[in-house]
N, CA, C and O atoms as CSV, one atom per row, in Angstrom:
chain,resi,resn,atom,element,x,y,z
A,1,UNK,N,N,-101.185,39.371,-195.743
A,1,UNK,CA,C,-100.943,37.929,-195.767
A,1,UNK,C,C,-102.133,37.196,-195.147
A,1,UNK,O,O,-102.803,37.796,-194.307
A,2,UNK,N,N,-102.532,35.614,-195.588
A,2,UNK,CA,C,-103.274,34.983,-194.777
A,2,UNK,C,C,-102.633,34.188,-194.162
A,2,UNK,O,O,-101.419,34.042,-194.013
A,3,UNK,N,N,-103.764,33.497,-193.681
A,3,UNK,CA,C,-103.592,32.653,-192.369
A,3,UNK,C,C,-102.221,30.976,-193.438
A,3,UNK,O,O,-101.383,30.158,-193.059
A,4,UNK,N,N,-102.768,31.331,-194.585
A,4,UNK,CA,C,-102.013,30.280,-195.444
A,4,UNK,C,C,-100.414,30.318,-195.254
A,4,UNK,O,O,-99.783,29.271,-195.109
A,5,UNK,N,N,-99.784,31.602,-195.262
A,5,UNK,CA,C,-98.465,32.106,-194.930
A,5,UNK,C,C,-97.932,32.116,-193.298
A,5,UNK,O,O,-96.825,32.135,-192.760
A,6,UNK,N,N,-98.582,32.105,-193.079
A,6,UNK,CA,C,-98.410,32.014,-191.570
A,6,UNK,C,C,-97.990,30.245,-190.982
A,6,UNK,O,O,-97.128,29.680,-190.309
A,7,UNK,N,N,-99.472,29.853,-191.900
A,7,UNK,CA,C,-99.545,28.100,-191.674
A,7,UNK,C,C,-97.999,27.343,-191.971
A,7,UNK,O,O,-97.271,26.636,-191.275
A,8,UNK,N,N,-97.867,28.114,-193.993
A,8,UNK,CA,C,-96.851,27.409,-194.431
A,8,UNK,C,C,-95.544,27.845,-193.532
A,8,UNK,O,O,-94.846,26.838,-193.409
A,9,UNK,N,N,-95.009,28.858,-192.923
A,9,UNK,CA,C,-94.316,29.633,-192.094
A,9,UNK,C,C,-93.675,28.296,-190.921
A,9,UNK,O,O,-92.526,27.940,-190.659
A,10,UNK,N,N,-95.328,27.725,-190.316
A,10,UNK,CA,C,-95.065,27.144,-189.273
A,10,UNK,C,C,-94.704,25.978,-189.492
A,10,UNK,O,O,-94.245,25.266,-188.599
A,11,UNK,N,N,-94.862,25.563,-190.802
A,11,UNK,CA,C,-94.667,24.001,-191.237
A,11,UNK,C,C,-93.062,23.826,-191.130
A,11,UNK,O,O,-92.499,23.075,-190.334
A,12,UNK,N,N,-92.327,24.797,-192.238
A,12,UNK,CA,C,-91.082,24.750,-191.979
A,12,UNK,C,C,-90.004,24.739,-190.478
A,12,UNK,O,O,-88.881,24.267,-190.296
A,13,UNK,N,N,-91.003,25.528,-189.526
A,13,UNK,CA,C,-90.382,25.605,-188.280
A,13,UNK,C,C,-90.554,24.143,-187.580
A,13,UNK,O,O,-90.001,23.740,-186.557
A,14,UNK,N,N,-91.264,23.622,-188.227
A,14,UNK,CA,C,-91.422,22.326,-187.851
A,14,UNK,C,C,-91.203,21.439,-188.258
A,14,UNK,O,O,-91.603,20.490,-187.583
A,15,UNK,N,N,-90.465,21.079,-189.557
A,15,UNK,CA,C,-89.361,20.515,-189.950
A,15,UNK,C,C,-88.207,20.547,-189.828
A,15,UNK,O,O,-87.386,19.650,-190.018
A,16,UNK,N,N,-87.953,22.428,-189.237
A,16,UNK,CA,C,-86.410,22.639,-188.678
A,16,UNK,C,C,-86.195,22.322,-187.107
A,16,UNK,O,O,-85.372,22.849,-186.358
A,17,UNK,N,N,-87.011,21.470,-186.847
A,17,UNK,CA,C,-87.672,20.904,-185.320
A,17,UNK,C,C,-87.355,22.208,-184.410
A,17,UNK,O,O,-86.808,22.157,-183.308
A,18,UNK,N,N,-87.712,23.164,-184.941
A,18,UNK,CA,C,-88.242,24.371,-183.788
A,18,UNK,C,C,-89.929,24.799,-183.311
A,18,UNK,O,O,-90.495,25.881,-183.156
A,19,UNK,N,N,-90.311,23.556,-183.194
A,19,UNK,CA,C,-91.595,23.755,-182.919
A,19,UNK,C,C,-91.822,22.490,-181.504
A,19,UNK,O,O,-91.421,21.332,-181.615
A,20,UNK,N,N,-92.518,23.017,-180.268
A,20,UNK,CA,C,-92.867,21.769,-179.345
A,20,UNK,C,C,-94.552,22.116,-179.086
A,20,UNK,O,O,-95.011,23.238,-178.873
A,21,UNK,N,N,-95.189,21.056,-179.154
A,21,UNK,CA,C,-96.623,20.870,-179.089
A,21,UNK,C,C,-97.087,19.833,-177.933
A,21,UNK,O,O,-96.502,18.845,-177.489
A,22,UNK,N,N,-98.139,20.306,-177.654
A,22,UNK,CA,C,-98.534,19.672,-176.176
A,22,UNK,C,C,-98.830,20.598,-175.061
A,22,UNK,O,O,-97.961,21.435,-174.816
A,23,UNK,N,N,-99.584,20.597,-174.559
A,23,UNK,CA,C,-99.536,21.486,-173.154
A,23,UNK,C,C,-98.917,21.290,-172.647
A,23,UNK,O,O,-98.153,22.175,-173.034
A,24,UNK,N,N,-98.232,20.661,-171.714
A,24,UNK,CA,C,-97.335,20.589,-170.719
A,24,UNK,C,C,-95.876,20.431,-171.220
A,24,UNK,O,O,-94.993,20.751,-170.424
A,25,UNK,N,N,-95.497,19.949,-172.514
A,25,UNK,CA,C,-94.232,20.888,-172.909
A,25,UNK,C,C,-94.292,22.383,-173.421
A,25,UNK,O,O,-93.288,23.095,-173.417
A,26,UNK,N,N,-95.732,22.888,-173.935
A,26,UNK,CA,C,-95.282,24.222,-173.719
A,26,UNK,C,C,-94.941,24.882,-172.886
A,26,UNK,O,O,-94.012,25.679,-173.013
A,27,UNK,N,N,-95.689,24.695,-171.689
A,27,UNK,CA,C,-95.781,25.196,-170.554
A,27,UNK,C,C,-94.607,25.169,-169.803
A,27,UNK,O,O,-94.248,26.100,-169.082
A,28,UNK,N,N,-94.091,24.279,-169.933
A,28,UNK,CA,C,-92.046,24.032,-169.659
A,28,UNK,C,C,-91.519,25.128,-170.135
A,28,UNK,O,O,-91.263,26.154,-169.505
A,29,UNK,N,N,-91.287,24.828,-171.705
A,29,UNK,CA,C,-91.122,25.693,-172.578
A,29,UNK,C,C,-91.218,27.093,-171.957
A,29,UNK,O,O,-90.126,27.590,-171.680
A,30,UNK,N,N,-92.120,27.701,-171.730
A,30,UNK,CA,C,-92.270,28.929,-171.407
A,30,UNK,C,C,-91.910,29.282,-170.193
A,30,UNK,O,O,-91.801,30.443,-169.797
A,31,UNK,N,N,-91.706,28.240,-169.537
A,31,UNK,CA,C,-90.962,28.346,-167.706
A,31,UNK,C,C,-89.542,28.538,-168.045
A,31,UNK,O,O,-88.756,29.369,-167.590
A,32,UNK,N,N,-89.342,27.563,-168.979
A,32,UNK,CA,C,-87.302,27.743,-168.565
A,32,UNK,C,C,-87.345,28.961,-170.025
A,32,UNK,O,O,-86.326,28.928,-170.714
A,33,UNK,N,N,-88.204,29.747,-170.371
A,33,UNK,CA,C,-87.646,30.381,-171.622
A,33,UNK,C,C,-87.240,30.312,-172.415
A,33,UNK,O,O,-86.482,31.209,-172.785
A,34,UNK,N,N,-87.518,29.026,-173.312
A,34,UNK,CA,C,-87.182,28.105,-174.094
A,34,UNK,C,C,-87.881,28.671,-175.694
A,34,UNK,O,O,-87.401,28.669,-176.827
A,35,UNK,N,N,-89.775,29.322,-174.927
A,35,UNK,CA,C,-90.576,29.272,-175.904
A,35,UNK,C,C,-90.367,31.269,-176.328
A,35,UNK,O,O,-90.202,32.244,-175.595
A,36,UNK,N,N,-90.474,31.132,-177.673
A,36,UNK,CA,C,-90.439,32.628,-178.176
A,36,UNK,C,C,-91.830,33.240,-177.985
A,36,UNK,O,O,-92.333,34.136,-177.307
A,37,UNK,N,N,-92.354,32.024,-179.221
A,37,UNK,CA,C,-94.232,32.834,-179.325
A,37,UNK,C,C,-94.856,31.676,-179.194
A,37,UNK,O,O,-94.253,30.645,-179.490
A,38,UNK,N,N,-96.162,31.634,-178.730
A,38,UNK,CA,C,-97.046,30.310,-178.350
A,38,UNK,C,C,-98.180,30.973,-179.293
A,38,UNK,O,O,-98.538,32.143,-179.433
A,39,UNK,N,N,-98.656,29.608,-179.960
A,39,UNK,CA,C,-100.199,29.714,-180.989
A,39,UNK,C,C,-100.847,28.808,-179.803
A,39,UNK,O,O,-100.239,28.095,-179.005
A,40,UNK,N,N,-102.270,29.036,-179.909
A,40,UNK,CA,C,-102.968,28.404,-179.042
A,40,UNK,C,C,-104.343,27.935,-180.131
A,40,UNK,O,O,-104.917,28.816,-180.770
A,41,UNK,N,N,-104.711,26.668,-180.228
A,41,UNK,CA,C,-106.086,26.895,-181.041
A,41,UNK,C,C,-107.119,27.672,-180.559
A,41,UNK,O,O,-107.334,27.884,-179.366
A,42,UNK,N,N,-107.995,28.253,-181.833
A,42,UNK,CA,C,-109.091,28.605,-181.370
A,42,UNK,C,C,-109.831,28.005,-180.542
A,42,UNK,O,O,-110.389,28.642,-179.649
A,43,UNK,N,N,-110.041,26.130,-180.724
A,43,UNK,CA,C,-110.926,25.296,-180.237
A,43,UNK,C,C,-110.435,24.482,-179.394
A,43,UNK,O,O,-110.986,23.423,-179.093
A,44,UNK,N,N,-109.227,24.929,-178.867
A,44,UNK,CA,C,-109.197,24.676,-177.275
A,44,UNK,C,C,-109.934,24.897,-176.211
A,44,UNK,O,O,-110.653,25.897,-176.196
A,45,UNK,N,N,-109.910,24.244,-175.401
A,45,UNK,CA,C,-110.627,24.364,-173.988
A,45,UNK,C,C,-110.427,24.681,-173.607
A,45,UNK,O,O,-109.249,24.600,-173.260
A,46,UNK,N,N,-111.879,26.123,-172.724
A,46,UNK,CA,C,-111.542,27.399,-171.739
A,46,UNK,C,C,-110.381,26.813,-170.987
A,46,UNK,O,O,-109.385,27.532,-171.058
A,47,UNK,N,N,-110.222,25.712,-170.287
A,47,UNK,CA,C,-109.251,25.204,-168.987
A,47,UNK,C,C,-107.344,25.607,-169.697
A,47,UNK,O,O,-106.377,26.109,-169.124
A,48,UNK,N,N,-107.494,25.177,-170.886
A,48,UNK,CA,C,-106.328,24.973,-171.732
A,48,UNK,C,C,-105.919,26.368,-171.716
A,48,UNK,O,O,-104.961,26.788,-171.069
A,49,UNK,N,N,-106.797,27.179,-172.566
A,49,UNK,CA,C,-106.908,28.430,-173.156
A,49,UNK,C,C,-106.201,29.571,-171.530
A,49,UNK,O,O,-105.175,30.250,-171.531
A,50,UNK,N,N,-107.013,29.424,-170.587
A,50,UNK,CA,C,-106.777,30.060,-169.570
A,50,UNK,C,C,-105.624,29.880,-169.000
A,50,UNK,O,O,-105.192,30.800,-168.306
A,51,UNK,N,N,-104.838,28.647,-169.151
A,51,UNK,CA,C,-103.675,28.266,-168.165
A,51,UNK,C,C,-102.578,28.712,-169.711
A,51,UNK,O,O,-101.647,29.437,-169.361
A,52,UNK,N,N,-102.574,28.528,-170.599
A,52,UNK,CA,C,-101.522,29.161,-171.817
A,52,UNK,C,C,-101.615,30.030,-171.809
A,52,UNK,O,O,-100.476,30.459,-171.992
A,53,UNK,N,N,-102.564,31.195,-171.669
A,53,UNK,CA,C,-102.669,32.805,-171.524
A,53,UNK,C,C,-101.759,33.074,-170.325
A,53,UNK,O,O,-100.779,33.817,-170.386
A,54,UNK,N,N,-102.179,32.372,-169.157
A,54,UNK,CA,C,-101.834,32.977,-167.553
A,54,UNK,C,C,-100.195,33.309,-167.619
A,54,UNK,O,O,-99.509,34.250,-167.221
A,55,UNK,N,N,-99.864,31.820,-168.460
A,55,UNK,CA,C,-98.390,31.526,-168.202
A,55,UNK,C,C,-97.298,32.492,-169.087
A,55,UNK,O,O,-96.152,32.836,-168.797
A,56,UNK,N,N,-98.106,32.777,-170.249
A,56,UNK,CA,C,-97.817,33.292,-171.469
A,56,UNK,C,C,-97.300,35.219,-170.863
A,56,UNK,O,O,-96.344,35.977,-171.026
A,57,UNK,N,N,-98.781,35.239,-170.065
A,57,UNK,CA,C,-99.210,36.738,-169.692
A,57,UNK,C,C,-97.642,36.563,-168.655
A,57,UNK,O,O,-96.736,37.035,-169.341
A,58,UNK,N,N,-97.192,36.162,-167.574
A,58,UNK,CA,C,-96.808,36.077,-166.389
A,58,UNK,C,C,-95.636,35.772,-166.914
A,58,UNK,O,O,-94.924,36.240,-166.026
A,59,UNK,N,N,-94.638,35.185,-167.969
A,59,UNK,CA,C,-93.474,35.129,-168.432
A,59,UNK,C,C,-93.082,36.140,-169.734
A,59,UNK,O,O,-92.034,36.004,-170.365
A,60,UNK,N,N,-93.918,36.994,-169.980
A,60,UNK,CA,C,-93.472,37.290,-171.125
A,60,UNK,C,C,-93.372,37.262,-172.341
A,60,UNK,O,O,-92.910,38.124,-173.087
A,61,UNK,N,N,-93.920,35.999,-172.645
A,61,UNK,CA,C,-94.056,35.249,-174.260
A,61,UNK,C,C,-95.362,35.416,-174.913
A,61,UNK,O,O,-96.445,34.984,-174.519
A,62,UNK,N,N,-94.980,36.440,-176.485
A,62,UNK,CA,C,-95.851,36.725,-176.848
A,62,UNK,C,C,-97.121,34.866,-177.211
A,62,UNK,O,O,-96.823,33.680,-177.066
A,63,UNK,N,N,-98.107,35.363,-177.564
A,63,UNK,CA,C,-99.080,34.661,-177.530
A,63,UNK,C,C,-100.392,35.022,-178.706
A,63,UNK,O,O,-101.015,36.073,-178.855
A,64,UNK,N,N,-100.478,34.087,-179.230
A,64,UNK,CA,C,-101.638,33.933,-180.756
A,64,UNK,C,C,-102.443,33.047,-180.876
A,64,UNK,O,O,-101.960,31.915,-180.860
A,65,UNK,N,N,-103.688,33.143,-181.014
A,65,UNK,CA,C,-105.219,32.563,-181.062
A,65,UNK,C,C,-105.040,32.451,-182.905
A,65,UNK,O,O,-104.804,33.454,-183.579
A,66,UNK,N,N,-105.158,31.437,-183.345
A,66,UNK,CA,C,-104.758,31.393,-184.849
A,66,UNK,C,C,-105.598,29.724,-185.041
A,66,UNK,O,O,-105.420,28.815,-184.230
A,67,UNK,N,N,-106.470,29.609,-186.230
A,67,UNK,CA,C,-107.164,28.238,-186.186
A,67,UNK,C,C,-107.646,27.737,-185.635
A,67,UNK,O,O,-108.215,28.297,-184.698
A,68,UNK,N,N,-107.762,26.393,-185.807
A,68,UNK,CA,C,-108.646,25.325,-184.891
A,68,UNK,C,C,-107.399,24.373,-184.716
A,68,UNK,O,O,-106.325,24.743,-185.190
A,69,UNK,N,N,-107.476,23.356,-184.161
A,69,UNK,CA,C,-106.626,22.147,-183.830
A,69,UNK,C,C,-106.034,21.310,-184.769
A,69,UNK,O,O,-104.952,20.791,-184.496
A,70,UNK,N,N,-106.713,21.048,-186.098
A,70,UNK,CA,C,-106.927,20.537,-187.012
A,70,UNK,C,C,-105.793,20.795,-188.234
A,70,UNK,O,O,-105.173,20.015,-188.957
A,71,UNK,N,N,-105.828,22.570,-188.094
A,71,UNK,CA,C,-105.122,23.573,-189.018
A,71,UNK,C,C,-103.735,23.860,-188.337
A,71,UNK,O,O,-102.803,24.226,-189.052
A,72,UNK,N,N,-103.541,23.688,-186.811
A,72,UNK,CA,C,-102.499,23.758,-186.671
A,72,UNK,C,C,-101.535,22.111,-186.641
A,72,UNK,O,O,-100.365,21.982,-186.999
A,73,UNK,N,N,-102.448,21.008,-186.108
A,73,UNK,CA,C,-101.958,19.421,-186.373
A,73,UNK,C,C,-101.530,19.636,-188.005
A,73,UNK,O,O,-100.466,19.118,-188.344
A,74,UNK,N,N,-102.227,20.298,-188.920
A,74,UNK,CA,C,-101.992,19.599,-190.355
A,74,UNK,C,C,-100.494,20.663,-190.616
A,74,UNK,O,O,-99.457,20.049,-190.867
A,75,UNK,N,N,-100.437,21.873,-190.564
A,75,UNK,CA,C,-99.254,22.879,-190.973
A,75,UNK,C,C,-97.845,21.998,-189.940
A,75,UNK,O,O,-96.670,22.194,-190.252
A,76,UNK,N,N,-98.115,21.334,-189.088
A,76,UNK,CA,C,-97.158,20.443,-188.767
A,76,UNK,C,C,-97.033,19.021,-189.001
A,76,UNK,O,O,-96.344,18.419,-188.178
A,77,UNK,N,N,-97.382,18.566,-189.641
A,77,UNK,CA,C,-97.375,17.469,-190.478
A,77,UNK,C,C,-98.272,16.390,-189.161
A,77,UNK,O,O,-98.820,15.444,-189.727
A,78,UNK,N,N,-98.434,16.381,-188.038
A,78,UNK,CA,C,-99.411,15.720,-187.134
A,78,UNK,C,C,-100.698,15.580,-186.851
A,78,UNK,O,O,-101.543,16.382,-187.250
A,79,UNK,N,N,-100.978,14.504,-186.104
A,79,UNK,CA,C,-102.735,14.714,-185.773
A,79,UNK,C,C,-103.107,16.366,-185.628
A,79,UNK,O,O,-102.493,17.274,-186.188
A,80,UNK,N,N,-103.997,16.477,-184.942
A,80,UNK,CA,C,-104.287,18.045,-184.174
A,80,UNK,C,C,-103.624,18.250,-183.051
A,80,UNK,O,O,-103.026,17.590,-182.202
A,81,UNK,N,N,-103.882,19.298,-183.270
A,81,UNK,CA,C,-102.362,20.016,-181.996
A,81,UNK,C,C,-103.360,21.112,-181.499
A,81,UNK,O,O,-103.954,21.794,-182.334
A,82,UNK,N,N,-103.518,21.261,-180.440
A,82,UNK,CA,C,-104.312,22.677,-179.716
A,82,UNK,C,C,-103.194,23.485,-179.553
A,82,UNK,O,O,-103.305,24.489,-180.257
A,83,UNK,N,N,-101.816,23.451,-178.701
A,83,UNK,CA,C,-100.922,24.578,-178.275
A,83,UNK,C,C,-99.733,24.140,-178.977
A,83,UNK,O,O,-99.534,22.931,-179.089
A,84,UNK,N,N,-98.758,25.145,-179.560
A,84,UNK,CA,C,-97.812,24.804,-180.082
A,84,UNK,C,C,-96.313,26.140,-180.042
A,84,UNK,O,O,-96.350,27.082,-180.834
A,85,UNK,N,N,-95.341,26.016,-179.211
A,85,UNK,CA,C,-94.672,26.868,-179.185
A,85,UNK,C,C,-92.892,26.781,-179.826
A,85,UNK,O,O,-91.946,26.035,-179.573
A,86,UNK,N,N,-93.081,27.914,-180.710
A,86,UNK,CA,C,-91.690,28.196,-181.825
A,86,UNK,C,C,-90.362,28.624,-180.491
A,86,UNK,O,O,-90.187,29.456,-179.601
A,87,UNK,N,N,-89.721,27.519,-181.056
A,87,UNK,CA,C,-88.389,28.009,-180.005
A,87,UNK,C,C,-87.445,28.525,-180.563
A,87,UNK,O,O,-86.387,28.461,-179.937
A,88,UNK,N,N,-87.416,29.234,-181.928
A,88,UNK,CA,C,-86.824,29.917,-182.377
A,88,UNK,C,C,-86.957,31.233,-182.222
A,88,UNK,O,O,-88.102,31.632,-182.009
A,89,UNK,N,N,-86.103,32.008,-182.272
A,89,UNK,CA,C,-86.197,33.419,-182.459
A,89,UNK,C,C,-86.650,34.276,-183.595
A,89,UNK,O,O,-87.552,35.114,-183.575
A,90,UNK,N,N,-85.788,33.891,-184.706
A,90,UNK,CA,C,-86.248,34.033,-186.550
A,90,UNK,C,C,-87.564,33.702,-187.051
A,90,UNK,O,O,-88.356,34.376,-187.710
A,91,UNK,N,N,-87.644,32.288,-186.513
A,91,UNK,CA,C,-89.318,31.865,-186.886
A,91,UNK,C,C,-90.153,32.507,-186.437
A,91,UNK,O,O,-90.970,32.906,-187.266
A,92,UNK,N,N,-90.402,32.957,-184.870
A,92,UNK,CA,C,-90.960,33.905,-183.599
A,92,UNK,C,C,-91.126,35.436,-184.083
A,92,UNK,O,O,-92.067,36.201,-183.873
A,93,UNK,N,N,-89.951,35.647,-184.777
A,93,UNK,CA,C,-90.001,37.113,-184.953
A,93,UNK,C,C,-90.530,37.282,-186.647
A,93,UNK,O,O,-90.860,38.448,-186.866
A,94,UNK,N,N,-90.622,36.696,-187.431
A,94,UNK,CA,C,-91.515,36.758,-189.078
A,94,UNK,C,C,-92.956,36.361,-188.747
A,94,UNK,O,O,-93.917,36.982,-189.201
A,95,UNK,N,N,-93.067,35.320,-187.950
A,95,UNK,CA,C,-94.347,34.178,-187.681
A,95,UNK,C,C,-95.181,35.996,-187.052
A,95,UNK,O,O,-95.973,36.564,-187.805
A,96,UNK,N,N,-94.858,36.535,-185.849
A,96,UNK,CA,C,-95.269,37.576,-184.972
A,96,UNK,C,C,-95.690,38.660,-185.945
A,96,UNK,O,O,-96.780,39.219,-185.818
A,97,UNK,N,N,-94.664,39.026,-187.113
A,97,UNK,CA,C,-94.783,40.220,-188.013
A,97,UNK,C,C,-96.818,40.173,-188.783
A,97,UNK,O,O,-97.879,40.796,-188.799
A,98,UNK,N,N,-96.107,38.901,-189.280
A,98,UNK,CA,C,-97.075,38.286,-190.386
A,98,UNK,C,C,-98.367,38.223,-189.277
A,98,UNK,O,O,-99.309,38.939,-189.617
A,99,UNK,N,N,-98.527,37.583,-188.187
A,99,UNK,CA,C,-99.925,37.739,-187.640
A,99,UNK,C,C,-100.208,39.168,-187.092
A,99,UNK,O,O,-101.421,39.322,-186.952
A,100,UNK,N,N,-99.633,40.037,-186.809
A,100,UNK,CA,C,-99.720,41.489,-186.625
A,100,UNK,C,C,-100.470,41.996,-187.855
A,100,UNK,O,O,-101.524,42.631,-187.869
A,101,UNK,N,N,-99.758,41.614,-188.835
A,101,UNK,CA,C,-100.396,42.101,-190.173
A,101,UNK,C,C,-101.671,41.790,-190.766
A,101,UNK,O,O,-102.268,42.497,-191.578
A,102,UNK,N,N,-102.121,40.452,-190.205
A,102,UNK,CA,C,-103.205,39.986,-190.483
A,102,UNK,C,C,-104.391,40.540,-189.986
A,102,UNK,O,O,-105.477,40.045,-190.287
């Protein structure tokens, strides 16, 4: 699969409003265990990049480097989005398969 299946994957999770974007609601997200899997852009900032890993690494929640900001804003119908985490389980667990595979 490409990165296209994955994209279209995330669009739907984000029409089934299982998707929260933003740093500091992911970062919630992943405190109260809210978040399944976190995408992080490629072209985020080391500062960004380092504190979504730490939190990611230190709770448990898997974690994916996938695009630029641009590619993940557009597969959710928004501006650019740097961090974006699936609070679903179903979406979390196909979305995870499919980038494994990639």
């Amino acid at each position: 699969m490409t990165n296209s299946a994955i994209l279209q994957l995330l669009g739907l999770a984000a029409r089934a409003r299982k998707v929260v974007s933003g740093e500091e609601l992911v970062v919630k997200e992943v405190r109260t265990g809210g978040a399944k899997l976190v995408l992080l852009a490629g072209d985020a900032s080391a500062n960004t990049a380092k504190k979504i890993k730490d939190k990611c690494t230190y709770y448990n929640v898997e974690f994916y480097v996938l695009g630029d900001r641009y590619d993940l804003g557009h597969a959710t119908g928004k501006e650019a989005r740097v961090v974006l985490a699936i609070t679903d389980r179903g979406f979390a667990k196909k979305m995870s398969s499919l980038l494994n595979e990639n």
